[in-house]
C-alpha positions as MATLAB code, in Angstrom:
seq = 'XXXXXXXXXXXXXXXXXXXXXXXXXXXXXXXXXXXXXXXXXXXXXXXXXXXXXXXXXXXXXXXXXXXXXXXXXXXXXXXXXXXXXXXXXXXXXXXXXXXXXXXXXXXXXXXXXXXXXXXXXXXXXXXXXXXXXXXXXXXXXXXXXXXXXXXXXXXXXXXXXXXXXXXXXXXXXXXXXXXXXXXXXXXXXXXXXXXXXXXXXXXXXXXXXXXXXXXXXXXXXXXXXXXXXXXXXXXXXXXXXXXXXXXXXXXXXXXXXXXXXXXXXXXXXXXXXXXXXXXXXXXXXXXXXXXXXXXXXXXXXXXX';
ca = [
       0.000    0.000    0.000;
       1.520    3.341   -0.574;
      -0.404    6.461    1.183;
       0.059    9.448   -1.036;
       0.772   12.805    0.862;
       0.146   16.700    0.130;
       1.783   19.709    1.789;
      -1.540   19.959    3.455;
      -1.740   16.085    4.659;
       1.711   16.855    6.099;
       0.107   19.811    8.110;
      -2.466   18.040    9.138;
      -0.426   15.043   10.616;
      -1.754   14.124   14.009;
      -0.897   11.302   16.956;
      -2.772    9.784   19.738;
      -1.214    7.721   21.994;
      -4.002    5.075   21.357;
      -7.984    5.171   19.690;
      -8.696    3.910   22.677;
      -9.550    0.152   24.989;
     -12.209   -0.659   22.172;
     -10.067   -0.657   19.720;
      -7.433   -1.856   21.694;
      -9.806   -4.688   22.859;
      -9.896   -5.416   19.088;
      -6.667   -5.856   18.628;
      -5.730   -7.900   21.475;
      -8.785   -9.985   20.293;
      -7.070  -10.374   16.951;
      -3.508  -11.132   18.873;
      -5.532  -13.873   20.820;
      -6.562  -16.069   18.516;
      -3.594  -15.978   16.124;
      -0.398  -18.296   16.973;
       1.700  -14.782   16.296;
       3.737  -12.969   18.816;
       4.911  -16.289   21.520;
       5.781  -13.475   24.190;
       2.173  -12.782   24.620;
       1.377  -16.721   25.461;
       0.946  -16.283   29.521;
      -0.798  -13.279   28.388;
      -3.494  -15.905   26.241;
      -3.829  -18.310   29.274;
      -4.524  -15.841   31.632;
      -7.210  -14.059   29.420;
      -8.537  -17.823   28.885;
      -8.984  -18.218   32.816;
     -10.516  -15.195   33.374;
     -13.142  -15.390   30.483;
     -14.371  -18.409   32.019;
     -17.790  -19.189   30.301;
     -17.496  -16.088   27.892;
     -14.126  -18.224   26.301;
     -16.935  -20.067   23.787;
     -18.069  -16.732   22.351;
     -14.739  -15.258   21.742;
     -13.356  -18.588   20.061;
     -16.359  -18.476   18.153;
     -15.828  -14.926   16.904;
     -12.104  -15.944   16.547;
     -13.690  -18.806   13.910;
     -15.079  -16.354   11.917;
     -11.342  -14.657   10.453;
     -13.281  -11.287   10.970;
     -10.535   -8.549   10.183;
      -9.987   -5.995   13.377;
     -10.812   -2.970   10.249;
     -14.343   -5.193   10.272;
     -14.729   -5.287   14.046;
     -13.674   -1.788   14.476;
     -16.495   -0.376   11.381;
     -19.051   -3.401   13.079;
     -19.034   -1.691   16.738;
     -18.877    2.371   15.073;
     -22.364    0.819   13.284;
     -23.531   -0.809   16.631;
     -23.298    2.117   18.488;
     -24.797    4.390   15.559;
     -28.527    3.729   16.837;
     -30.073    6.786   14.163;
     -29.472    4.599   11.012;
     -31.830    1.700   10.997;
     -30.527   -2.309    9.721;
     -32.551   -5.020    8.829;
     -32.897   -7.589   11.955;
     -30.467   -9.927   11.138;
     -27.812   -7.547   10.196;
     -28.434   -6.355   13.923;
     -28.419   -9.382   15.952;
     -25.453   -9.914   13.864;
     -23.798   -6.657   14.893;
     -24.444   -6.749   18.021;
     -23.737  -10.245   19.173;
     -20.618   -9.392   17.852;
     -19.858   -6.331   19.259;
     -20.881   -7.545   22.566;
     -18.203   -9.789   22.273;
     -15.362   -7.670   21.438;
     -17.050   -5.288   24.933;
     -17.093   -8.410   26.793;
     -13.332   -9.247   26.225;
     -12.412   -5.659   26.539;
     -13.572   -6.002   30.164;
     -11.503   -9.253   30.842;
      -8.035   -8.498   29.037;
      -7.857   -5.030   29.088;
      -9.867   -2.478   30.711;
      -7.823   -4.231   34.667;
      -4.562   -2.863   32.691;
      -5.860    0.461   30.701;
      -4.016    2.895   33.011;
      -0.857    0.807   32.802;
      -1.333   -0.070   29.219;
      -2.714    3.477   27.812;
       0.985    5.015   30.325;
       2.851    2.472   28.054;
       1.275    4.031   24.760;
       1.143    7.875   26.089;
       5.618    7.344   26.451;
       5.420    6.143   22.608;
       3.707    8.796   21.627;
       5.626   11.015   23.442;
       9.049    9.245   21.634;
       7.774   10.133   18.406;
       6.936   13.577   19.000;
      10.373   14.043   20.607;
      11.210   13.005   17.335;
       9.115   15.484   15.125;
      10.061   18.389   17.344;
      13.660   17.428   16.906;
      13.772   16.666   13.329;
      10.551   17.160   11.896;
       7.887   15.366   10.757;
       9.694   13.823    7.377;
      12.089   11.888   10.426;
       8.852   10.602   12.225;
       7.738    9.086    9.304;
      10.943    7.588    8.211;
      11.583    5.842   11.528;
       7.824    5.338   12.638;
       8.396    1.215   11.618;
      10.919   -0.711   10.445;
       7.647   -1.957    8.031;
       7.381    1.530    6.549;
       9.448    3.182    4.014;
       8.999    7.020    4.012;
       9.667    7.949   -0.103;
       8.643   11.577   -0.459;
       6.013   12.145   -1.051;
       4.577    8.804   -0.269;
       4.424    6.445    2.794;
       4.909    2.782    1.532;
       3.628    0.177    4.055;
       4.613   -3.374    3.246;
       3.051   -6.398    3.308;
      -0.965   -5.058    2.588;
      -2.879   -5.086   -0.248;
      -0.905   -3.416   -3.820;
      -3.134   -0.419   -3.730;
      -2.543    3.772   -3.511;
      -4.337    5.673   -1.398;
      -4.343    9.570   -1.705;
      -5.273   11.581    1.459;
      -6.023   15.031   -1.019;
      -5.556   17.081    2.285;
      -7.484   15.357    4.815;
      -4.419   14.391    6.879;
      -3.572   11.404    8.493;
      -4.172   10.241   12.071;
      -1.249    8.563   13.564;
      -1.322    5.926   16.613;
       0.696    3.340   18.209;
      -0.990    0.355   19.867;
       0.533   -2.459   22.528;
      -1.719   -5.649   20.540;
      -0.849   -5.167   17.077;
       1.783   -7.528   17.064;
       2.797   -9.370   14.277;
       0.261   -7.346   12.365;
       3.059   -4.417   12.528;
       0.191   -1.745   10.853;
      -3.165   -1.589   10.479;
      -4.643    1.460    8.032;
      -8.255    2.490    8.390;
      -9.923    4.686    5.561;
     -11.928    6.790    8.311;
     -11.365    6.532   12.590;
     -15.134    6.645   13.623;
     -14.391    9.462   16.228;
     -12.216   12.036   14.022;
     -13.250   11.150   11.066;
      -9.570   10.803    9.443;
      -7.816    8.352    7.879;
      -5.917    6.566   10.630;
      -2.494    4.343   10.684;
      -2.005    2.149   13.766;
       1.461    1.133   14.026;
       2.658   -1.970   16.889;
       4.526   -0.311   19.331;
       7.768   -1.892   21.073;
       7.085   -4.730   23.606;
       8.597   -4.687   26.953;
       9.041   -7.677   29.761;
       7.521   -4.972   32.217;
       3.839   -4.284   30.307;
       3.822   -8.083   29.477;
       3.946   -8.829   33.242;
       1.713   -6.174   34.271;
      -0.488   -7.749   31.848;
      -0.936  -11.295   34.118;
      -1.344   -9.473   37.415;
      -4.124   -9.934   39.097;
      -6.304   -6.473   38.716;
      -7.492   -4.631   41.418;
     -10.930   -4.030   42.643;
     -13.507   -2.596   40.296;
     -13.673    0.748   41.987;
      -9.603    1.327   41.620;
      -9.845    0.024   37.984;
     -12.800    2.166   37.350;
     -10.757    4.844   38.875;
      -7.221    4.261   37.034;
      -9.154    4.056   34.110;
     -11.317    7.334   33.845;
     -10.271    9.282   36.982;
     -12.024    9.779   40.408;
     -14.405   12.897   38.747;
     -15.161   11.198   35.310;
     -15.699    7.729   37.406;
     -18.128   10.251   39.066;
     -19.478   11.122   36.351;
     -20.034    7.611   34.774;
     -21.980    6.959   38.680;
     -24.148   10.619   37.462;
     -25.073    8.916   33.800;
     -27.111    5.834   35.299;
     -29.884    8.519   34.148;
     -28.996   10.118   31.079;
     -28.783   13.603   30.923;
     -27.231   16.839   29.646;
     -24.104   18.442   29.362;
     -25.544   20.827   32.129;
     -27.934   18.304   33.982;
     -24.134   16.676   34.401;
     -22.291   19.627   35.434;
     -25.232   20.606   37.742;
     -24.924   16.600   39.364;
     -21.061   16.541   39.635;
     -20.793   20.398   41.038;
     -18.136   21.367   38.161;
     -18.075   24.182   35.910;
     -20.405   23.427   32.022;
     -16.956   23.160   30.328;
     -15.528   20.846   32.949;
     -18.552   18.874   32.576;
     -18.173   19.110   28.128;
     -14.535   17.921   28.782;
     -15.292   14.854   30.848;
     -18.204   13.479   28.896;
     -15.891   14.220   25.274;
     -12.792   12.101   27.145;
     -15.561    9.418   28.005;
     -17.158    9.441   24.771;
     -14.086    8.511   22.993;
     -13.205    5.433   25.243;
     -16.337    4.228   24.220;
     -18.079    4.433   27.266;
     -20.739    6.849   26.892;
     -22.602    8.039   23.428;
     -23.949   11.682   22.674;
     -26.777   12.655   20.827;
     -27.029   16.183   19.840;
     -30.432   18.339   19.013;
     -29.194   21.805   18.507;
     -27.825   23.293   21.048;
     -28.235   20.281   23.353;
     -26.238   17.442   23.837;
     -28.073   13.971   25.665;
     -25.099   11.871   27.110;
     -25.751    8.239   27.907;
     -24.235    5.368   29.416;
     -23.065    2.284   26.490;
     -23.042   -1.292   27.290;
     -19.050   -0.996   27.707;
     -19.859    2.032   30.776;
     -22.940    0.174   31.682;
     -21.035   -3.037   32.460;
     -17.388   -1.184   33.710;
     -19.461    0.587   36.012;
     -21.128   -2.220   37.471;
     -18.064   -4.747   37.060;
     -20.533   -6.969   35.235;
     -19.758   -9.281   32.319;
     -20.986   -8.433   28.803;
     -23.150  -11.588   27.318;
     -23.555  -12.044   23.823;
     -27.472  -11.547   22.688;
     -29.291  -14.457   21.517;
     -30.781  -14.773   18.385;
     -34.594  -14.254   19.003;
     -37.049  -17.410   18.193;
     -40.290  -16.259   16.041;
];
């Protein structure tokens, strides 16, 4: 694949230390049923224990060969409730995005802080990197997989095919389960909106063993994960409400409030639908169930 860049793309170059535990969750998904990358093989027995009954319906969506660019698109639709799908379609989405929630919650919402810390120091590598050198350096040494020829970015080993940004920029982000995948390119990141390139960051001994401990309690996890006010204010969205009706619950200022429920919104845990002025925030199934430390279930097919 070669990704085809303007002067403007090049301005437009962003990073985020990760698109967050969903599609993290996605990833490690991928990583666990694939033979690839032997260093993460305590990791795979101790996700196995802790699945317990829920191991049948993540072998079963490992059975399938779905792509993690198919899971990611098949939870953005399953949590886009405004455009209607014929029943099947549905059940389809969402026993399988129930899934990929339910094994986020196992393998790695415990570890987020610790995994997300991991990410945040790769991200801040690479802009270390840009400041440094610029941004024609990041992409030359952003993987050993990618091959920076001005003015394209040729990623080996996908599909022979060009893409051309034409000025929308490019989203760039590292991620802790995309080994032995080494990149993963998606045409649009359902939160941005940009194309996105996921590259596998660096391994170490230390995030593989943080990765078998035993996590803490659901209240610390909740906390490491979100922060004390934003675990707050997943406690304030058992009733959906406003950006004010929020701020007016949690006693913080209406932009304090805005900033929490955008950070939550992006890790999946809470949607936003907007009329006007007015925006409705409500809990998902992944904040529903991290909030209550309850395992996702995959729906059932309903019987006519």
């Amino acid at each position: 694949m070669r990704i085809h860049f303007t002067v403007e793309d090049l301005a437009r170059l962003r990073m985020v230390a990760s698109l967050g535990p969903v599609a993290e969750s996605v990833f490690a998904l991928d990583l666990f049923g694939r033979n690839g990358g032997a260093s993460f093989n305590t990791w795979r027995r101790h996700v196995r224990d802790r699945l317990g009954e829920g191991v049948g319906n993540v072998e079963q969506l490992v059975r399938e060969r779905r792509t993690p660019v198919e899971l990611l698109e098949m939870a953005a639709r399953s949590a886009d409730r405004a455009v209607p799908r014929p029943p099947a379609e549905e059940w389809v989405s969402r026993r399988v995005t129930a899934t990929v929630l339910g094994f986020c919650q196992v393998a790695v919402l415990p570890y987020w802080s610790k995994v997300r810390g991991h990410l945040e120091s790769e991200r801040d590598t690479y802009g270390r990197i840009t400041i440094t050198n610029g941004v024609e350096c990041l992409l030359e040494t952003l993987h050993p997989r990618l091959c920076w020829n001005p003015p394209v970015l040729e990623v080996s080993d996908t599909e022979d095919h060009d893409v051309h940004l034409r000025g929308r920029g490019l989203l760039l982000s590292p991620s802790l389960f995309l080994q032995g995948r080494n990149h993963l390119f998606l045409d649009r990141e359902h939160e941005t909106g940009l194309p996105a390139l996921v590259v596998s960051a660096p391994c170490t001994s230390a995030i593989l063993s943080d990765l078998t401990e035993t996590p803490t309690s659901d209240d610390e996890a909740l906390a490491a994960l979100v922060g004390h006010t934003r675990a707050a204010a997943l406690q304030a969205l058992t009733e959906s409400c406003t950006t004010g009706g929020l701020s007016e619950r949690l006693g913080i200022s209406l932009a304090g409030a805005s900033k929490h429920a955008t950070v939550l919104r992006k890790a999946g845990l809470i949607t936003t639908a907007r009329n006007r002025n007015t925006a409705l925030h409500t809990l998902t199934s992944l904040g529903m169930a991290l909030l209550h430390g309850e395992p996702f279930m995959a729906p059932q097919p309903q019987r006519n």
